[in-house]
LOTI-647171 format. One line per 5 residues: number of its first residue (from 1); their letters; for each residue x, y, z of C-alpha. Coordinates in pm, 1 decimal. Layout:
LOTI-647171
NUM) A) X Y Z | ...
end
This chain:
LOTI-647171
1) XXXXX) 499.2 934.7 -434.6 | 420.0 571.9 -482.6 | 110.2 353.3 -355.2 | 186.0 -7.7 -240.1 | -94.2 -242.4 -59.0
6) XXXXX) 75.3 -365.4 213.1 | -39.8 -651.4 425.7 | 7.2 -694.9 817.7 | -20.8 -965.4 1046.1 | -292.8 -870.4 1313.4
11) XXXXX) -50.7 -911.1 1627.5 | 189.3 -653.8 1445.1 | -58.8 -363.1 1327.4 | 12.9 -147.3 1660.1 | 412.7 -163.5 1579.5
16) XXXXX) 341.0 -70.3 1234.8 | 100.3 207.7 1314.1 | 322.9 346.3 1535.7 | 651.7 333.6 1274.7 | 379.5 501.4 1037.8
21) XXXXX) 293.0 742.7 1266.1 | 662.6 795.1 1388.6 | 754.8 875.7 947.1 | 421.4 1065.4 855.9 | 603.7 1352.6 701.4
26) XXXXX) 687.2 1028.6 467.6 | 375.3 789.5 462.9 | 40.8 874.4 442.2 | -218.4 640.5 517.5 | -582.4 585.6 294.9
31) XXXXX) -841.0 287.5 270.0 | -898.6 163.4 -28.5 | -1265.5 180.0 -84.1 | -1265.6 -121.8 -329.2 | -1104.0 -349.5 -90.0
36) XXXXX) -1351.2 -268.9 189.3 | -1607.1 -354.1 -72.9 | -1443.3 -681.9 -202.5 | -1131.9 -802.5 -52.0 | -1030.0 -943.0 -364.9
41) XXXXX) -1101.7 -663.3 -606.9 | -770.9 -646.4 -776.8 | -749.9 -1009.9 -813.8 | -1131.9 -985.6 -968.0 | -1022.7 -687.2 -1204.9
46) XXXXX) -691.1 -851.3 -1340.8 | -903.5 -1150.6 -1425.4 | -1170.7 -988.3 -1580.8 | -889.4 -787.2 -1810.1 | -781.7 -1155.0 -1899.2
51) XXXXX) -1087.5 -1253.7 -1982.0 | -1127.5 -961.7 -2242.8 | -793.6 -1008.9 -2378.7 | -851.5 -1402.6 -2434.7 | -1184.8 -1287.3 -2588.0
56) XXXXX) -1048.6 -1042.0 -2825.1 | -759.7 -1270.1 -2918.4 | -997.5 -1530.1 -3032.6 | -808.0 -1754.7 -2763.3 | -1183.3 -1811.8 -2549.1
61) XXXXX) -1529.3 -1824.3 -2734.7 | -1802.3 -1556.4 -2554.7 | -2081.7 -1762.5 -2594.9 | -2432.3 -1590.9 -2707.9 | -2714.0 -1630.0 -2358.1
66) XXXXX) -2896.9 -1869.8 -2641.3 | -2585.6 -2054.9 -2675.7 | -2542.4 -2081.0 -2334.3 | -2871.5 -2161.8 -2227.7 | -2803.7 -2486.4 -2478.0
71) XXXXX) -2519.0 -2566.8 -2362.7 | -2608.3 -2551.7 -1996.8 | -2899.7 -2753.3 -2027.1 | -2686.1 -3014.9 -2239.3 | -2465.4 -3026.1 -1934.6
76) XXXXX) -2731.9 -3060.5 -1678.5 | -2888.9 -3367.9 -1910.8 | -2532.4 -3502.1 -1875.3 | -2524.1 -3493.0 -1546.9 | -2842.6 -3640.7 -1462.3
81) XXXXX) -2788.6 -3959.2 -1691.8 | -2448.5 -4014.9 -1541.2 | -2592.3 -3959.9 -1206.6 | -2856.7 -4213.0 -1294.9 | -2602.0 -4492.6 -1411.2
end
């Protein structure tokens, strides 16, 4: 068996329930628990897993909270001076 998210305009869900219902020796129906927590969950994940990989590639810099701190507040300085002019 295979698992596919499938996505269905709202004026069509009764048709599609009732093909579902009409094939359930074939189709079985669950809610995905991390969808009904965060719609995009999958999209969230798969970036995340990028984010790793560019990480452990050396392609993106994982900046230390002191480092960050810095360069936040460098930014924010930034922005106030060019606000300012």
């Amino acid at each position: 068996m295979q698992t596919i998210a499938v996505q269905i305009q709202d004026n069509y869900i009764q048709n599609f329930m009732s093909y579902v219902n009409n094939h359930s020796e074939n189709i079985s129906i669950a809610k995905d628990p991390n969808l009904e927590l965060d719609p995009y969950f999958y999209e969230r994940q798969k970036q995340l897993q990028q984010d790793i990989d560019d990480i452990d590639s050396g392609k993106t810099e994982m900046l230390s909270a002191e480092q960050f701190d810095i360069e936040m507040d460098t930014f924010f300085k930034d922005l106030k001076s060019n606000a300012n002019n």
